[in-house]
Structure formats: C-alpha cells, structure tokens
N, C-alpha and C positions, 0 to 999 in steps of 0.2 A: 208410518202414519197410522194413528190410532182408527179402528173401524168404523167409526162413527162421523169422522173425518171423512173418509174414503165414500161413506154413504153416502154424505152432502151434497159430495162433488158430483156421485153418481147422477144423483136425482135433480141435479142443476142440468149435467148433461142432456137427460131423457127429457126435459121439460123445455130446454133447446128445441130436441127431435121433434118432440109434440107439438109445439108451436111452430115449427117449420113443413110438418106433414100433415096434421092433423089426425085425427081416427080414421079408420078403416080401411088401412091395407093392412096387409100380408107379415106373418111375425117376421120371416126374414128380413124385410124391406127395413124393418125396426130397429133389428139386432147389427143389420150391416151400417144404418147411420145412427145408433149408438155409437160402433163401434168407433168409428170415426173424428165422432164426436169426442171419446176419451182420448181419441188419439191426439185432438186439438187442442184439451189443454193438459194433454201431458201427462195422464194415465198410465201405468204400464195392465195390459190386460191380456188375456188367452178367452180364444175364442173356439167355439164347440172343443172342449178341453176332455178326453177319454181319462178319466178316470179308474186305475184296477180297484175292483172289489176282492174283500178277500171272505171265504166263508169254513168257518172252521180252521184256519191253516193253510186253506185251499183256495189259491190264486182264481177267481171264475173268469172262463173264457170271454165273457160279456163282460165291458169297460159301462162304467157311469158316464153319458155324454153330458157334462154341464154348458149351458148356454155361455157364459162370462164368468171368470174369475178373475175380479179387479185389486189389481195392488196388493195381490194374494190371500188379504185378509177380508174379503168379500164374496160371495155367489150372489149371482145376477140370471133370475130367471127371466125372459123374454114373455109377456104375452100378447095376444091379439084377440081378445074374444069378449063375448056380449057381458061374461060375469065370471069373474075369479069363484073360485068352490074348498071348502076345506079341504079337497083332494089338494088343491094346486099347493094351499102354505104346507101341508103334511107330508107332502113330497120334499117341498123344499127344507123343508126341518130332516127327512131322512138322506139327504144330502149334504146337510150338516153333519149328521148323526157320525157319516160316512168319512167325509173327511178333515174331521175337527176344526173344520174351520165353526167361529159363531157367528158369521152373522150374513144371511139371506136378504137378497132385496127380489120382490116377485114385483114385477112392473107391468102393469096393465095397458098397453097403448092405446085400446079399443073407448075409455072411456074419453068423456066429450073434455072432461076435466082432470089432468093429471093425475093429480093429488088424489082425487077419490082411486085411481089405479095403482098405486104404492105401500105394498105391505109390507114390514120389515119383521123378519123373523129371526129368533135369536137363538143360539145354540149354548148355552154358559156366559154370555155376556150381560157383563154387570154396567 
C-alpha cells in the first residue's frame, strides 16, 4: 500500500479517536486508542518501536523510540499539547532522515479540530 494511502487511513482512524474522546487527555490515552483503532480496520502497526541508531559505523547504545510505524511505510508521531512547534515536525523529519522511511504523520489530539492537528512530513516523497 502506497504512503499516501496508508496516511488516509491513518487520519480517518485518529478523527475516529477524536471524535470519540475529544481533547484534552493524556498522549498515551491517544496512542493506545489509535492503536486500536488501526487495529479495527485492519492496520498492521508497531507500537513504541526502538529503533538502532548507527553513528559512524557505531551501533549507539540508545535505540530511537518511535511512537507508530503504520504498514511500515509511515511514522506516526502522537501528540497531546496546546501547540505543535518546528521542534516537533524537525524531529519528525530526523526520524525519517533515520530510517528511510518518507513519510511522517505528527498528530495533534489536543486541538479542538483535528485537521488543524495534522502535519504530514515527507522524507523523498514525490
């Protein structure tokens, strides 16, 4: 399934969750009925996924925790907070950088309106 494809589905999912919890709990409470949620229609996804870095040649003792990697050709960053910040997409783009995957979805639950919590960042995708 194409990434783009895989996004869609993401963000149908989380606008599920959204509309069934509304704003303002806690990231986990988010990421656990996302997860769920992919799991109901049928998603294959890895959840807190350790990730090795490698630097130089050199395996580093500290793994990459990513929040969701969906249908493997996606990263799914979780959030729950008042205002997403160019830290949060340029993390997510150094997580691409990481592991070739292209395409990030950064999900904002905290906002009143989904859509406005939805960034999609792209690593080489055309």
């Amino acid at each position: 399934m194409h990434e783009n494809d895989v996004s869609d589905r993401i963000i149908g999912a989380a606008i599920e969750v959204h509309r069934a919890l509304g704003p303002g709990l806690l990231e986990g409470v988010y990421e656990e009925a996302l997860c769920h949620e992919l799991h109901l229609r049928g998603l294959a996804f890895e959840r807190q996924k350790g990730v090795p870095i490698a630097y130089k040649g050199v395996k580093l003792s500290t793994d990459l925790r990513l929040d969701l990697i969906v249908e493997n050709p996606v990263i799914v960053d979780v959030k729950a907070k008042e205002e997403m910040t160019k830290k949060d997409h340029a993390k997510t783009l150094t997580y691409l950088r990481l592991t070739g995957i292209r395409l990030g979805l950064n999900i904002n639950f905290h906002e009143p309106m989904l859509a406005d919590g939805v960034r999609r960042i792209v690593n080489g995708l055309t």
